[in-house]
MDAnalysis code that builds the backbone (N, CA, C; Angstrom):
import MDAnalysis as mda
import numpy as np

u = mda.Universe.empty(357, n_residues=119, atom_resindex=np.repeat(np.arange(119), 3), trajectory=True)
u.add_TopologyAttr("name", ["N", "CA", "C"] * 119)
u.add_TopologyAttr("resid", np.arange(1, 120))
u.add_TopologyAttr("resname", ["UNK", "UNK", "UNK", "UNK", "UNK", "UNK", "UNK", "UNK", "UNK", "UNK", "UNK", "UNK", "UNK", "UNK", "UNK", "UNK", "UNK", "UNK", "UNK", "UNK", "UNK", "UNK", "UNK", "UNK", "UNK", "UNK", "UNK", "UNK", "UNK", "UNK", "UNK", "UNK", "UNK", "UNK", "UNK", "UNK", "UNK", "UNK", "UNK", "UNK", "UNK", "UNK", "UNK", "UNK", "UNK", "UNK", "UNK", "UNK", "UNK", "UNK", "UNK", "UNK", "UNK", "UNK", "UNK", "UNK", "UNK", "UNK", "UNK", "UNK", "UNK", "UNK", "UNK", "UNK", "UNK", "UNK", "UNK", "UNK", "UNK", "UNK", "UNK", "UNK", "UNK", "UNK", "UNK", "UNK", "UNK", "UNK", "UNK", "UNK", "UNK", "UNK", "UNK", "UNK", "UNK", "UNK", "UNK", "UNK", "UNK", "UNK", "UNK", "UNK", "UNK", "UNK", "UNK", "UNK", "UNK", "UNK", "UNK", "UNK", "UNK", "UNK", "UNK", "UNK", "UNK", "UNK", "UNK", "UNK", "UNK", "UNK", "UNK", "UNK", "UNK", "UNK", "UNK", "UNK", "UNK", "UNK", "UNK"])
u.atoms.positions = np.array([
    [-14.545, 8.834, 29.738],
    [-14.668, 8.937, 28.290],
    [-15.250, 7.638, 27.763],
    [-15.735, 7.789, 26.822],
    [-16.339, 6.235, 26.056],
    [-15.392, 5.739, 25.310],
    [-15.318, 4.710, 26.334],
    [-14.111, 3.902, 25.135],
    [-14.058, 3.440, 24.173],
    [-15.626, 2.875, 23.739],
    [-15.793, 2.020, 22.634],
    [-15.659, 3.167, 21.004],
    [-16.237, 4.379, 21.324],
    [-16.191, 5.349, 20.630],
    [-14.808, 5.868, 20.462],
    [-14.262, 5.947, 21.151],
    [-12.440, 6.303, 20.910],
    [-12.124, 5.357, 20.314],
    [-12.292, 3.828, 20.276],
    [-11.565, 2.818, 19.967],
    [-12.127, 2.842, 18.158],
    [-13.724, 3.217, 18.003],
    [-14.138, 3.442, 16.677],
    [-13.879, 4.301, 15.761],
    [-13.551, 5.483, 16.469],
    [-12.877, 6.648, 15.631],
    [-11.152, 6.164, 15.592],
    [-10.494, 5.706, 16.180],
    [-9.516, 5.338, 15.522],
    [-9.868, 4.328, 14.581],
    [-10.074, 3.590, 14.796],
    [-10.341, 2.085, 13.992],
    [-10.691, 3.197, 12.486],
    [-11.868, 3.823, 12.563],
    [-12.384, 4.095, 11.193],
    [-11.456, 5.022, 10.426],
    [-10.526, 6.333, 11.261],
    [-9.234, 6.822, 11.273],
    [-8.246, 6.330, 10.605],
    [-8.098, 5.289, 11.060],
    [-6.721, 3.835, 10.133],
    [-7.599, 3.337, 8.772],
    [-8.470, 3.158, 8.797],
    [-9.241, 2.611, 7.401],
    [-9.337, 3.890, 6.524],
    [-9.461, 5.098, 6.639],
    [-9.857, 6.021, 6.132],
    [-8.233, 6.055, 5.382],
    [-7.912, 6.307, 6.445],
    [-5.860, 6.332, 5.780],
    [-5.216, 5.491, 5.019],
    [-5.604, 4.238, 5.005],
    [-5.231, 3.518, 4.310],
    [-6.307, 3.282, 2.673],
    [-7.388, 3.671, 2.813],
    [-8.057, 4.194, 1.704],
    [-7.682, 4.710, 0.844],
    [-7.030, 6.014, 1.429],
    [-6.419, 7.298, 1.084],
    [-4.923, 6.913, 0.452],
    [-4.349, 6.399, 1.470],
    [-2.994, 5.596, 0.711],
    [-2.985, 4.742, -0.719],
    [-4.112, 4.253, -0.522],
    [-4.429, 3.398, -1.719],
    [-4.796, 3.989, -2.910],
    [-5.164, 5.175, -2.979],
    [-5.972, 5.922, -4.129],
    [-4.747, 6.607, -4.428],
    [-3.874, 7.380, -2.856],
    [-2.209, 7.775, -3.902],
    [-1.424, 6.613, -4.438],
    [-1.233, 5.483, -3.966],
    [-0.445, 4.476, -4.863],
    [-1.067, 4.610, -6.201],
    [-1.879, 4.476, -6.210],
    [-3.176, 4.360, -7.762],
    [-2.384, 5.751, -8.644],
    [-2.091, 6.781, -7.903],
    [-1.643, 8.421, -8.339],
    [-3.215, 8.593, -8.418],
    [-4.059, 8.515, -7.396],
    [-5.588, 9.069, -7.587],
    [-5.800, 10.599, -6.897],
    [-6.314, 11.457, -7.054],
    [-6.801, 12.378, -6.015],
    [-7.818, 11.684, -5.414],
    [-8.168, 12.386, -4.511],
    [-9.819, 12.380, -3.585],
    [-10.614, 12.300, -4.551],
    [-11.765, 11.419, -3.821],
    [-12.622, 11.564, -4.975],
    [-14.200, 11.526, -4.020],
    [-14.960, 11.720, -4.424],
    [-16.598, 11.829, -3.827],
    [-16.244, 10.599, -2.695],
    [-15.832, 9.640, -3.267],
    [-16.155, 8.588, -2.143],
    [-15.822, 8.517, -0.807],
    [-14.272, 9.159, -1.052],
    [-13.484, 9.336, -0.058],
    [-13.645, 10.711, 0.534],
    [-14.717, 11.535, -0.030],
    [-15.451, 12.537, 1.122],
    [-16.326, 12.230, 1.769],
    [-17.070, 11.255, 1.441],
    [-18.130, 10.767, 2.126],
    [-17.796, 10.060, 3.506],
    [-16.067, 9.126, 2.821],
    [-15.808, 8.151, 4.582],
    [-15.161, 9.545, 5.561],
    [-14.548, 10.940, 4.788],
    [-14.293, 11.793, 5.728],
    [-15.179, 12.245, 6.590],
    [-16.462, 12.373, 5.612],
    [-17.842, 12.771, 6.735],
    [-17.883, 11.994, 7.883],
    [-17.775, 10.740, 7.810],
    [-18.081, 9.622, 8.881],
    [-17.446, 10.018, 9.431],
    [-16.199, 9.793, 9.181],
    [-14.805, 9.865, 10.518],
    [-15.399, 11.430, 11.751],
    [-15.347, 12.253, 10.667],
    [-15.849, 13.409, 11.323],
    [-16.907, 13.466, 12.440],
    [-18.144, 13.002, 11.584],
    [-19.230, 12.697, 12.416],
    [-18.706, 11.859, 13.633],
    [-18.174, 11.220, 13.730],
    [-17.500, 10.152, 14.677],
    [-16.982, 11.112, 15.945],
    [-15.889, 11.815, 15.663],
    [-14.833, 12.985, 15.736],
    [-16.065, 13.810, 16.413],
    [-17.448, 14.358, 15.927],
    [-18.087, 15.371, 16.833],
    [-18.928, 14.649, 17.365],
    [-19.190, 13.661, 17.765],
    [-19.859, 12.949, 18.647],
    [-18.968, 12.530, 19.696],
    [-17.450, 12.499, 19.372],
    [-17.031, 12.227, 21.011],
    [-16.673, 13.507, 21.402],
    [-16.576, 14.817, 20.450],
    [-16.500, 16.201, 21.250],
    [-17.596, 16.327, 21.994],
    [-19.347, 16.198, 21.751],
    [-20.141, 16.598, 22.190],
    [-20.069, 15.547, 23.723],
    [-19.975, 14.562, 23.475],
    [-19.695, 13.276, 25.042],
    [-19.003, 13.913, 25.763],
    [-17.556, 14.293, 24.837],
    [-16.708, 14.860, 26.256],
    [-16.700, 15.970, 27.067],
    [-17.535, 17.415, 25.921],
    [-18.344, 18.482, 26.683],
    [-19.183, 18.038, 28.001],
    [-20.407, 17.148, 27.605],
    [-20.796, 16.595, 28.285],
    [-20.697, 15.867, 29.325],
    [-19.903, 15.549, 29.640],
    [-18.856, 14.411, 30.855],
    [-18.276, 15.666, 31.826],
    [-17.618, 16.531, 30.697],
    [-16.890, 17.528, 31.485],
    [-17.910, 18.863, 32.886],
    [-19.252, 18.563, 31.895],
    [-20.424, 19.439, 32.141],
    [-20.914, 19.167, 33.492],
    [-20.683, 17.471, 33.101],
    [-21.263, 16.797, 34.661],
    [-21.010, 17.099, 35.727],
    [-19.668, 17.206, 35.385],
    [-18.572, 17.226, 36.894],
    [-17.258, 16.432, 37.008],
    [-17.059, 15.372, 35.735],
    [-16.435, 14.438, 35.691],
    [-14.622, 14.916, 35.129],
    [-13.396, 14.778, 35.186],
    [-12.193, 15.115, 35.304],
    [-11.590, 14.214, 34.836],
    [-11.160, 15.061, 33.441],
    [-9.722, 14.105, 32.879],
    [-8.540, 14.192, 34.376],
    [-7.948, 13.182, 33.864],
    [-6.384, 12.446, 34.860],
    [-5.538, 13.770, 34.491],
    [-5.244, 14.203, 33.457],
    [-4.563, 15.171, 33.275],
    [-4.540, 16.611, 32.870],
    [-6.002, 16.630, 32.918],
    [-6.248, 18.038, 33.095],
    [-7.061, 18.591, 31.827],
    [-8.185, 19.553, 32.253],
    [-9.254, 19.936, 31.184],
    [-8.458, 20.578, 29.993],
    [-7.882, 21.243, 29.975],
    [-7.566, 22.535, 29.346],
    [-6.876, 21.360, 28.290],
    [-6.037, 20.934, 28.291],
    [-5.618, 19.897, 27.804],
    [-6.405, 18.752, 27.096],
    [-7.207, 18.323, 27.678],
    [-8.587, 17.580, 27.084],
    [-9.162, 17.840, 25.882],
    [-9.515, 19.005, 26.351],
    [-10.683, 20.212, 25.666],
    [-9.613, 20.097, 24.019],
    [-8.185, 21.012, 24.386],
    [-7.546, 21.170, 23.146],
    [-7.365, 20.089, 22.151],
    [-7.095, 18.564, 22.897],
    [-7.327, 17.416, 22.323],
    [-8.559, 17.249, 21.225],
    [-9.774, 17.143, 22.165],
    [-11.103, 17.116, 21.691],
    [-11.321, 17.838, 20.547],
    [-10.802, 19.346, 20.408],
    [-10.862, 20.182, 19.483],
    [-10.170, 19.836, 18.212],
    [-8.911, 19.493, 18.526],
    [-7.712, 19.232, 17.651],
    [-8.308, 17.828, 16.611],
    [-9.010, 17.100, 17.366],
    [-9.245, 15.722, 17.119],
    [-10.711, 15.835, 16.024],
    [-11.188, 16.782, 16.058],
    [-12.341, 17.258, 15.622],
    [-11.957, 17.828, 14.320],
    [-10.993, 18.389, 14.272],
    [-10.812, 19.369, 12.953],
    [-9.566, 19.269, 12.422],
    [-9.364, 17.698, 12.647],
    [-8.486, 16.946, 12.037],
    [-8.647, 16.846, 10.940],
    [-9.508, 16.164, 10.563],
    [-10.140, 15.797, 9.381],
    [-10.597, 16.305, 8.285],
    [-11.422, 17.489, 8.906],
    [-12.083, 18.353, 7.914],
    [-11.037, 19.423, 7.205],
    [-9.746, 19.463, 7.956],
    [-8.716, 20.450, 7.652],
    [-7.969, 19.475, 6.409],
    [-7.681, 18.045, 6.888],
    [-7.140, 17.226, 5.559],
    [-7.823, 17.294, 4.698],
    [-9.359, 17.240, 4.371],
    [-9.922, 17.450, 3.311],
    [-10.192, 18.501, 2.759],
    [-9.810, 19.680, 3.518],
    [-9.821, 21.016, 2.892],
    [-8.230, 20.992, 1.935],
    [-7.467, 20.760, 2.577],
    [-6.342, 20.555, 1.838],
    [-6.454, 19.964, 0.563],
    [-6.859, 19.055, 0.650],
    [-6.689, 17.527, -0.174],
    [-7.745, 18.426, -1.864],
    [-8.531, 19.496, -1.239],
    [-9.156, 20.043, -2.034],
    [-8.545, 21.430, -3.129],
    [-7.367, 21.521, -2.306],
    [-6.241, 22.155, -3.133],
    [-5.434, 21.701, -3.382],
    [-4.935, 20.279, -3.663],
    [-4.344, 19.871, -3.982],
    [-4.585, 18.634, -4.679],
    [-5.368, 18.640, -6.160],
    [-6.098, 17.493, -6.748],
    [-5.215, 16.432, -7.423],
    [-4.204, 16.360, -6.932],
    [-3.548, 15.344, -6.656],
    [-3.111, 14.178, -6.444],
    [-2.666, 13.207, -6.508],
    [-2.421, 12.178, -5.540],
    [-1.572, 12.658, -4.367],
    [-0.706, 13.883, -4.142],
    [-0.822, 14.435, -2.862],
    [-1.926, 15.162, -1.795],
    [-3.183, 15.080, -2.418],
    [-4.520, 15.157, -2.081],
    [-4.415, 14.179, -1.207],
    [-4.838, 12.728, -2.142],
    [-5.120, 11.907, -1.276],
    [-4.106, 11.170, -0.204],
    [-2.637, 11.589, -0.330],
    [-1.635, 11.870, 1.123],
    [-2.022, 12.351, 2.072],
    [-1.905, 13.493, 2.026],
    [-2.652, 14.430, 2.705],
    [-3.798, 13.906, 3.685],
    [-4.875, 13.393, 3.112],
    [-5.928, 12.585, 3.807],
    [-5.862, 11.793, 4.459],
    [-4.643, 10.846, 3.736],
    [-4.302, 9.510, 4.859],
    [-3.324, 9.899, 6.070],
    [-2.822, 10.809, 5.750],
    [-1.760, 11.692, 6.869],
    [-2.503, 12.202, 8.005],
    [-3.572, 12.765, 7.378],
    [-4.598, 13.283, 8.692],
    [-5.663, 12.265, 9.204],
    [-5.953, 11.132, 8.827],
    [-6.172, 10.061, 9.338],
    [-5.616, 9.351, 10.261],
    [-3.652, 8.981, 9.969],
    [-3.008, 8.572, 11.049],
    [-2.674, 9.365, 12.331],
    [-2.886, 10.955, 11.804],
    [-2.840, 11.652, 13.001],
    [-3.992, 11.605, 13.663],
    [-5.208, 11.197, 13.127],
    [-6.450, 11.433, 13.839],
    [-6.324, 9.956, 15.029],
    [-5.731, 9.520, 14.552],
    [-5.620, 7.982, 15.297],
    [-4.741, 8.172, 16.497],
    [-3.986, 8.788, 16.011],
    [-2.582, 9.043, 17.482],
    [-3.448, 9.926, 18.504],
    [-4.100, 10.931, 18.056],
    [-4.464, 11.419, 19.043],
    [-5.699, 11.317, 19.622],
    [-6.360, 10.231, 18.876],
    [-7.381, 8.874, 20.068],
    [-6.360, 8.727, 20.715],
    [-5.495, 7.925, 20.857],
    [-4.529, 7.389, 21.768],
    [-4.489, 8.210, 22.879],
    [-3.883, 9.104, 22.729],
    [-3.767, 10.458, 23.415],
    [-5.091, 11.048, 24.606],
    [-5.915, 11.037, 24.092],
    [-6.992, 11.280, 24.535],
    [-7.561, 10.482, 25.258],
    [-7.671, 8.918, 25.044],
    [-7.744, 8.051, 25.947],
    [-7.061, 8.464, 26.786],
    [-5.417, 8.786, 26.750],
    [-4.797, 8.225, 27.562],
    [-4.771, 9.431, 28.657],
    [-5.560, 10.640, 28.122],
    [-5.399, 11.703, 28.710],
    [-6.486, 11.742, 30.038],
    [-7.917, 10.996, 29.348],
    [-8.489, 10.579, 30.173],
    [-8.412, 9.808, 31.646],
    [-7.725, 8.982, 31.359],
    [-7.136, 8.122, 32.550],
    [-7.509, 6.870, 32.222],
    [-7.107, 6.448, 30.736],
    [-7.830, 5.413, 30.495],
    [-6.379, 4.179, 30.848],
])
């Protein structure tokens, strides 16, 4: 797996969340801006799905097993876009909870995924 890319999608994951935290202290909903850093994260998020298709395509083997991987990869992917679907029914400052919630989860399960790898 690419590490530097796992290590960036968390990294940008924790910034996104704490963004998000910051706009609910404020009592803010989501706002344009903070769809735009969701895009990133995302974009981030399907660029290490498409790597890890790819790796997997090669021939190459998570430590603990594809099926498992794969669901990771997936999960890790539509993390994000599912908090901001939320966050979109709920205009809120539990909106922007919501967002930072699925941010710190997007981060745990980098962890995960590294670690699933055999990193």
């Amino acid at each position: 797996m690419f590490d530097a890319l796992t290590a960036a999608t968390a990294v940008a994951a924790l910034a996104l969340a704490a963004w998000c935290g910051w706009a609910a202290h404020r009592d803010q909903p989501t706002k344009d801006w903070h769809f735009i850093g969701m895009a990133v994260v995302s974009l981030l998020a399907l660029v290490q799905l498409v790597i890890g298709v790819v790796q997997l395509a090669r021939g190459e083997k998570p430590e603990q097993g594809t099926t498992i991987f794969v669901a990771y990869l997936i999960g890790a992917f539509a993390c994000i876009p599912a908090a901001g679907f939320m966050s979109l029914a709920e205009r809120t400052r539990w909106g922007s909870v919501t967002v930072a919630a699925g941010g710190i989860v997007l981060a745990v399960l980098e962890v995960r995924l590294y670690d699933i790898w055999g990193g």
